[in-house]
Every structure is written in C-alpha cells, then in structure tokens.
C-alpha positions in Angstrom: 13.4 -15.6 -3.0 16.8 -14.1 -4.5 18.3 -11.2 -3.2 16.2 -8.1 -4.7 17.3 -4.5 -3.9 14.3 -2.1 -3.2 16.0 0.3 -5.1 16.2 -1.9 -8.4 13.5 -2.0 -10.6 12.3 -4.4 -12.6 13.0 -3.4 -16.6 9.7 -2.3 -18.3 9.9 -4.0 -21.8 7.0 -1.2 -22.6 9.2 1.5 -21.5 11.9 -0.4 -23.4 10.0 -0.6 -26.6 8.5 3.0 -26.5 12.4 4.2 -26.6 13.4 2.1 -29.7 10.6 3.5 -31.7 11.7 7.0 -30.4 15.2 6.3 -31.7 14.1 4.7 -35.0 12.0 7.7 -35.7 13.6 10.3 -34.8 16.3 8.4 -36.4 13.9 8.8 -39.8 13.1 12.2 -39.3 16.5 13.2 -39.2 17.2 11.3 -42.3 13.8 13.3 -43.8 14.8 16.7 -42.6 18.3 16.9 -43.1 18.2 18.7 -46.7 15.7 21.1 -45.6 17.9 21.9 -42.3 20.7 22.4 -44.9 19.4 24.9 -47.7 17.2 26.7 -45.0 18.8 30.2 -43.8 16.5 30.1 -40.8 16.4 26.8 -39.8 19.1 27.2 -37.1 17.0 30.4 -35.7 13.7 28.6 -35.6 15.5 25.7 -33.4 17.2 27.6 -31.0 13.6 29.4 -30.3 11.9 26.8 -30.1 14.3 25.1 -27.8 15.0 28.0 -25.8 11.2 28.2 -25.2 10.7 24.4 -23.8 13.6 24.9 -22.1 11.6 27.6 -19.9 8.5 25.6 -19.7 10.3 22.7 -18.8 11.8 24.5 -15.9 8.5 25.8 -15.1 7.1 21.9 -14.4 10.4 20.9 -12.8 9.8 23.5 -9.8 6.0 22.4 -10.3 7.0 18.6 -10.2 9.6 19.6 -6.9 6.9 21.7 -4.8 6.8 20.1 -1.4 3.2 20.3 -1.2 3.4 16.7 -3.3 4.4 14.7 -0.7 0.9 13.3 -0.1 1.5 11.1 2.5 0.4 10.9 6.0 3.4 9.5 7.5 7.3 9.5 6.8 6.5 6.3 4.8 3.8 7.3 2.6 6.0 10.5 2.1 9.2 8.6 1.4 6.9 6.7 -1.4 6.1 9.6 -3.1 9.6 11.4 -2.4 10.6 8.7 -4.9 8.0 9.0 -7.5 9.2 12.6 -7.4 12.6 12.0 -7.5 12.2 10.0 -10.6 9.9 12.2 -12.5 12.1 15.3 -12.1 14.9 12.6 -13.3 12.8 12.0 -16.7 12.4 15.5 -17.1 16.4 16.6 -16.3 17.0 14.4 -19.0 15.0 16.0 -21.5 16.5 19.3 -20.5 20.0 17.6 -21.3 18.6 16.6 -24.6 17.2 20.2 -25.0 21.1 21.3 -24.1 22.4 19.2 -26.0 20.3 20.2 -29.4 21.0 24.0 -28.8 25.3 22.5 -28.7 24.3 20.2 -31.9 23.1 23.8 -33.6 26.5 25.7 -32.6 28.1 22.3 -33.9 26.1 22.7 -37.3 26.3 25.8 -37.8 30.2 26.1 -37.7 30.6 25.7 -41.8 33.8 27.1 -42.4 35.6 24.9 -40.4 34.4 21.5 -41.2 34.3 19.1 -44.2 30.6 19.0 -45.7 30.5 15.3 -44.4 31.7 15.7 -40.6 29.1 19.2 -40.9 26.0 17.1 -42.7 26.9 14.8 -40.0 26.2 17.6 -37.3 22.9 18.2 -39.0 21.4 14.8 -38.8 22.7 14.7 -35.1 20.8 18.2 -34.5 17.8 16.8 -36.5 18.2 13.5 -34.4 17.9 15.4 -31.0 15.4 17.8 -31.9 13.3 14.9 -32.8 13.8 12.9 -29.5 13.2 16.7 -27.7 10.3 17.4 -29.5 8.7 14.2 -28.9 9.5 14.1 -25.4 7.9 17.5 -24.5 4.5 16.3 -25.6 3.7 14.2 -22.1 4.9 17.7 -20.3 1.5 18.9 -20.4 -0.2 15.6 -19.3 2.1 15.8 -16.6 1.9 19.0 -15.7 -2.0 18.4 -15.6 -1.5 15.4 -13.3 0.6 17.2 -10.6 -2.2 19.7 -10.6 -5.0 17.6 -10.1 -2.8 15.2 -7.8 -2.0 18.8 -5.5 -5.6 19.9 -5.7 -6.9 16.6 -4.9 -5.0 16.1 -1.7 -6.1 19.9 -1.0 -9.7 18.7 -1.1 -9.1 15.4 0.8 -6.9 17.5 3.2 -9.8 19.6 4.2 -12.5 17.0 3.8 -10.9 15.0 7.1 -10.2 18.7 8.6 -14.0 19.1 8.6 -15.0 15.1 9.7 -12.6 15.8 12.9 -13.9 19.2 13.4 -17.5 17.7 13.7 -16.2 14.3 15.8 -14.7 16.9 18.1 -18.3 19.0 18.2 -20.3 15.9 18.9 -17.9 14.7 21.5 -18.2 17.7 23.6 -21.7 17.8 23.3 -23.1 16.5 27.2 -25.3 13.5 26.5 -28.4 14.1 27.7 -29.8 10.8 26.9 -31.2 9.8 30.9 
C-alpha cells in the first residue's frame, strides 16, 4: 500500500486551481488599480481602514473558530478529529491575517515617496494592490464560516440535550416497578 503519513494530505487540484485564479486576478486588479492607487490622496487611508477593520473581525471568528465548545466529539477520537479540522481552519484564517499584515506593511512601503525611485515605489503599489486583492477576496468565505461554526455549535447544543432527555426518560422507565403479573 506505500507508506502514507496520516498527517499528509493528499493535494486538492480544486484547492490548487482556486489559488491560481486568485493570483491571476488579483494579479489583474493590481495591474487595473494601480493608477487610481497612485493619483488618489486617500487611497492609502481608505486601505488601512478597511484593513484594520477585517483585521478585528477576523480576530473575532478566530476566538469563534478556537472555542472549545467545537470539539464535537464523544470520545478523545472523535475529539482529536475535529481538534484537527480546527487546527486547520484557524491555520487558513492566520494566514489571511498575515496577508492583512502584510498589506497594511505594503501601504507604509507605498507610501514612502521621497525615498524611492517612481519604479521601485509603483512597484510597492501593485504589490499593495496585489495583496489587498488576495485579502479582500479571502474575507468573503469569513461569514460562511462564521455561519457554519454557529450552526455546527448550536447543533451539537441541540443533539447534546436531545440524548440528555432520551437517558433522562430510559432512566424513568427503568425505575418504574413492573407491575405486569
């Protein structure tokens, strides 16, 4: 059979495939948005906001994402399961927050126009432009996500206290005497 690590996944050519068109167009809207980024006054302002705001709501579904009240399972197994799905969705989302970082760096970088030669500073720009893009596309499944976990959490509340209830009533009818005779 090969030796296969449990740890190793297999490479998802759709996860693949969703990232290349990611690049390519954020890639294009860089290219698109670059002279605007450069004759606007405010443009630097509006993407620090903007970013400083996601950045906050991202946090917010990270400690949502890490609440221990996700581990579904019923035994260490189960748990260690979903300790992994876990683990890699808060991975997802610490990389978006590097790539949220790392946009509000590329606006300091940009914005530093007395120092740099047009090129190496339009440069700067389509890099900011570049990661804003990725960013902003990236923080449209936080929602869906943060949707999910709810449900997910609310669900297992439900099911919790549905098999709370069925052994609160096997317990009833087993101490009932059985007066059957």
């Amino acid at each position: 059979m090969g030796n296969l690590n449990p740890n190793q996944r297999p490479i998802s050519y759709k996860k693949v495939f969703k990232l290349l068109i990611l690049l390519i167009l954020a890639s294009i809207s860089a290219y698109v948005l670059q002279p605007w980024y450069a004759e606007s006054d405010r443009a630097s302002i509006i993407i620090v906001s903007v970013f400083s705001m996601l950045s906050g709501f991202l946090l917010a579904v990270m400690a949502v994402v890490a609440n221990d009240k996700s581990l579904r399972g019923r035994n260490w197994r189960e748990k260690t399961y979903y300790l992994q799905s876990i683990s890699d969705e808060l991975l997802r989302h610490q990389m978006t927050f590097y790539v949220y970082l790392l946009t509000l760096v590329a606006v300091f970088a940009a914005s530093v126009s007395g120092t740099w030669c047009s090129n190496a500073q339009k440069l700067a720009q389509y890099a900011l432009l570049f990661l804003a893009s990725i960013g902003i596309a990236l923080s449209f499944r936080l929602p869906a996500e943060l949707k999910k976990r709810h449900e997910t959490m609310l669900k297992n509340h439900v099911e919790n206290e549905r098999e709370k209830e069925r052994k609160e009533a096997l317990k009833k009818n087993q101490n009932r005497p059985n007066h059957s005779n």
